[in-house]
N, C-alpha and C positions, 0 to 999 in steps of 0.2 A: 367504440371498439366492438367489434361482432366477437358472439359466442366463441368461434372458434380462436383468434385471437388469445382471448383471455384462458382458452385450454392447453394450447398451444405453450402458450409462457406460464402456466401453471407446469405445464408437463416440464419445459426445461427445468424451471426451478424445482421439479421432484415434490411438487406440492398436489396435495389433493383437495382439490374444492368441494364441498357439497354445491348445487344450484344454485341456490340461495347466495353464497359468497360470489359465483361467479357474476352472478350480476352485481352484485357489492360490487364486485373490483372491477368489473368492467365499466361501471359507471364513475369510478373513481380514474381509472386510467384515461378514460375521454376526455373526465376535467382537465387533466395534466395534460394530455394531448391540444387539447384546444387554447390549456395556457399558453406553451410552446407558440402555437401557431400566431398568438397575440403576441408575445416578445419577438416575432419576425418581421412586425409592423414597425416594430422602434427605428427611426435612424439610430444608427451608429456607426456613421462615417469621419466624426471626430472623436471617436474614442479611442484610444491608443488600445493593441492588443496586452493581454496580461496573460502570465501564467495563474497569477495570485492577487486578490480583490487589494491586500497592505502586503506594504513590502517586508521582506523576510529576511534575517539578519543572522549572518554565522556565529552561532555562541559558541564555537570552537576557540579556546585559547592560541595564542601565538605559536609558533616552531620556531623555540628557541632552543639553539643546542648549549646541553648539563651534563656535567661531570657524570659517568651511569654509574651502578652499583660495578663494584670489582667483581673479576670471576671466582676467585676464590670465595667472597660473600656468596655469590648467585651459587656455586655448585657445593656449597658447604652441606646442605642437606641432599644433597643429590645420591639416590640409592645405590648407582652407579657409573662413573664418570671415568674418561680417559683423554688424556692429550689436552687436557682444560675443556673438556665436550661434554654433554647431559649422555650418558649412552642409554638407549629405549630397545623395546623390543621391534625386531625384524619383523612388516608385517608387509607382504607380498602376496597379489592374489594370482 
């Protein structure tokens, strides 16, 4: 990866390189570039697409419908209430 490169994506990320680092990461981002370039040599024409390397599992319980809390419990503390309602302040811009 050339100098400018690695100033260029220093610059996006709001980073400031001394010299020194820039060739640090430049020579770091080639390795990864060139590994890339090796994992394109792989077949994987029998390998099913994935979003996710294991598969992922909803740990959301069931929707089962339960008896709720009454309104009278729910607006028992309520500061102020009308019609069986929570009444809040009016906010309109």
């Amino acid at each position: 990866m050339s100098d400018f490169n690695v100033k260029y994506v220093a610059h996006l990320a709001r980073l400031s390189l001394t010299a020194e680092e820039e060739q640090k990461f430049g020579a770091q981002l080639g390795q990864v570039l060139g590994y890339i370039e090796k994992l394109k040599e792989v077949d994987v024409s029998q390998v099913e697409p994935t979003a996710h390397a294991v598969p992922l599992v909803n740990v959301t319980r069931p929707d089962v419908v339960r008896p709720s809390l009454p309104n009278e419990d729910a607006l028992r503390n309520a500061p102020l209430k009308s019609n069986g309602l929570f009444v809040v302040p009016k906010i309109v811009e």
